[in-house]
N, C-alpha and C positions, 0 to 999 in steps of 0.2 A: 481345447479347454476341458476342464472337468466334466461339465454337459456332453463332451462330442463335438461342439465346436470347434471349429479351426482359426487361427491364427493366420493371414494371407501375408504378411509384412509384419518387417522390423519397425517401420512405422505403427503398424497394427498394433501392434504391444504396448511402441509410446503412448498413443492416446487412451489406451485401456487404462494401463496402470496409473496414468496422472487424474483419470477417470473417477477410479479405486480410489488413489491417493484422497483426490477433492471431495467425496462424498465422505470416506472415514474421517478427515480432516474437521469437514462440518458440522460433521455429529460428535467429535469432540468437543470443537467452541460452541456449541451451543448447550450442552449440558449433556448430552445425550449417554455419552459415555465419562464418568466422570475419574480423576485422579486416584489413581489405585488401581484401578478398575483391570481384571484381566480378560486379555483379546480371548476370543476362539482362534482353537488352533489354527494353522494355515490349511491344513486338508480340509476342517469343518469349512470355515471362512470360504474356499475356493470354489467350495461345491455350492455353498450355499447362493452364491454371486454370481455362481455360473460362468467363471472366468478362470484364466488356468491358473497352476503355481506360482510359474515365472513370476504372472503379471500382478498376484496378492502379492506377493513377494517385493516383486521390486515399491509398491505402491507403500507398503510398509519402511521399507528403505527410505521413503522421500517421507514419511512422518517421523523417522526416527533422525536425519538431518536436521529437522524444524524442532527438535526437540519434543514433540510432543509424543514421541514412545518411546518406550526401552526394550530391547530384547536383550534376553539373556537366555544362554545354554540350560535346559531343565526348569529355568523358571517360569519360563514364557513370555509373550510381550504385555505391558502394561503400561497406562495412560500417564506420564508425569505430570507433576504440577505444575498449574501455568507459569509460575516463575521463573520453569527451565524452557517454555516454547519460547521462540524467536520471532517475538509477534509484531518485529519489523520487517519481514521475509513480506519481499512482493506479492507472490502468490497467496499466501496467510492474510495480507490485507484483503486480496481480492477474496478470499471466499468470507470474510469477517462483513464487507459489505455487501454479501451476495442479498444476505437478511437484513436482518435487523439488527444492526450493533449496538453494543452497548453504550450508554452514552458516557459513561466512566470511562470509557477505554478512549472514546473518542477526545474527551477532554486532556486524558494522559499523552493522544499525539498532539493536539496543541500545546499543554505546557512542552512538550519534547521541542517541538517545531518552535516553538517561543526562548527554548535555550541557543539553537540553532541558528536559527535563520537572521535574527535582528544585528548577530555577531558577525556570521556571513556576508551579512548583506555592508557591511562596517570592512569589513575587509576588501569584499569587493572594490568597494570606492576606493579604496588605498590604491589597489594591485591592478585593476581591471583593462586589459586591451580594448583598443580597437575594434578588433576584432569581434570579440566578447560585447557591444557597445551594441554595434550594428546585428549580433544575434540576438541579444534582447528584446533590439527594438524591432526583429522582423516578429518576433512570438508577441508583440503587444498586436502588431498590426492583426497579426492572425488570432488573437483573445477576441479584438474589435468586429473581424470579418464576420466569423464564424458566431462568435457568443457563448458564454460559459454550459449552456448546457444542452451543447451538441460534441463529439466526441472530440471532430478537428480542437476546437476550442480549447478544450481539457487537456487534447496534446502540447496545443501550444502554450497554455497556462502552465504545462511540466517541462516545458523547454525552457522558460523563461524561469523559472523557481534553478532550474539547473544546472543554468549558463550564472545565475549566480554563484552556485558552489562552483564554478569550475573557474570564476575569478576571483575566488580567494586564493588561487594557486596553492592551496593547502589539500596536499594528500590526502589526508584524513577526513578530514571536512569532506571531500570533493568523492570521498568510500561511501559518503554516506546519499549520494546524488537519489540512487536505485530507491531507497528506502525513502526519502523525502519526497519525491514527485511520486510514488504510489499512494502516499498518503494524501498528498496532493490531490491527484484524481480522484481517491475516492471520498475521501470527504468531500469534492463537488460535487460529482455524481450523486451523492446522497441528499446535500441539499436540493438539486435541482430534481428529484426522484417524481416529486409527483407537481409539481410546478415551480414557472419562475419565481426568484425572489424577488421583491419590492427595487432592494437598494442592487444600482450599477457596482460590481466589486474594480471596476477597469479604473477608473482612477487611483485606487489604491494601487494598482501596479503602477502605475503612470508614475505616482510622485516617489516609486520606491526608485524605479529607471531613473529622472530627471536627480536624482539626490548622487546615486553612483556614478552617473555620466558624469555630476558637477566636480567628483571626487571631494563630495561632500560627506564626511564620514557619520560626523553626529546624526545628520539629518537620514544619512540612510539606515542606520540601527532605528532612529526614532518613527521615520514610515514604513519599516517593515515591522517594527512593534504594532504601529496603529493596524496594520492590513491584515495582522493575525487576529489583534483583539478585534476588530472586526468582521473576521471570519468568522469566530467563534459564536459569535453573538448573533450571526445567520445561522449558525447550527445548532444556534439554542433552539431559534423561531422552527427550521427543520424538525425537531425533536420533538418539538411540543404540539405536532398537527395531529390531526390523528389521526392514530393508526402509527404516527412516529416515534 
């Protein structure tokens, strides 16, 4: 490393740089560095981190896929505006709610998730196996075991949001699995951050399942509409605590 440090593993480097990556990543979304803004160079930057070239380097590489820098030859790297990050990239969610998100932003994945899901879940009913039926119903059982805000929980509440997009049988739809249960999780994680909520959300799965299973199509657009406006309206109560 620039310190004199050493590097023991190719592993070693992965965790640095995605290290690097998540720290510069976070002081972007949070204002820290803002749009325009130019980096220190890579020699300053490395030394000053006390980590080697390689690993600024490739760290840099993973913000400039997420959109949120630019390098250019001679001009150096610079913060884009939000409008170019990809601020449905798994990892970008995960450090957005490492803090304190914005509650705009958080509102723009439910309308997102509100154009999505009620259609999905419409299709589902049309198209859905067996198979697909009985995965559902094993991730209710496991939302019930477990409970929304303990981790199992939260997996199985993204297994079941994504056994839905995977019976829509639509490609497209079903790209967007990764970016939809991230969101998933961490908008629970967030509301449950510093206690339970009031209302059980498990019925709302419940009657989104019993509507697809019936290949009930209305009905399943209409209770996965209900299970988001009602998601949301937990994350108002979330937002408004304080400190939220």
């Amino acid at each position: 490393m620039g310190s004199g440090r050493k590097i023991g593993s190719e592993e070693g480097v992965l965790r640095i740089h995605q290290t690097i990556a998540r720290d510069l990543g976070t002081a972007i979304l949070t204002g820290k560095h803002k749009p325009g803004e130019l980096f220190e160079g890579e020699i300053e930057a490395s030394e000053r981190l006390g980590v080697s070239r390689t690993a600024y380097r490739e760290a840099v590489r993973i913000l400039i896929a997420k959109g949120m820098l630019e390098s250019r030859p001679k001009a150096g790297t610079r913060v884009l505006p939000r409008s170019r990050w990809n601020v449905l990239d798994p990892e970008m969610l995960a450090w957005m709610f490492a803090g304190e998100p914005d509650a705009n932003f958080i509102r723009d994945l439910f309308e997102l998730r509100g154009v999505i899901e009620p259609a999905a879940a419409e299709f589902a009913a049309r198209r859905r196996t067996d198979d697909q039926i009985a995965t559902m119903e094993t991730a209710l059982a496991e939302m019930g075991r477990f409970g929304l805000s303990t981790p199992d929980g939260r997996a199985a509440d993204q297994r079941f949001h994504h056994a839905i997009l995977a019976a829509t049988h639509n490609d497209a739809l079903e790209a967007l699995a990764s970016s939809v249960g991230a969101a998933v999780s961490w908008t629970t994680t967030f509301k449950h951050r510093k206690k339970l909520l009031p209302r059980d959300p498990l019925p709302d799965h419940r009657a989104v399942f019993q509507a697809i299973a019936a290949r009930d199509t209305a009905a399943a657009r209409a209770t996965m509409a209900e299970l988001l406006r009602l998601a949301l309206a937990d994350m108002d109560i979330a937002l408004a605590e304080p400190g939220g």
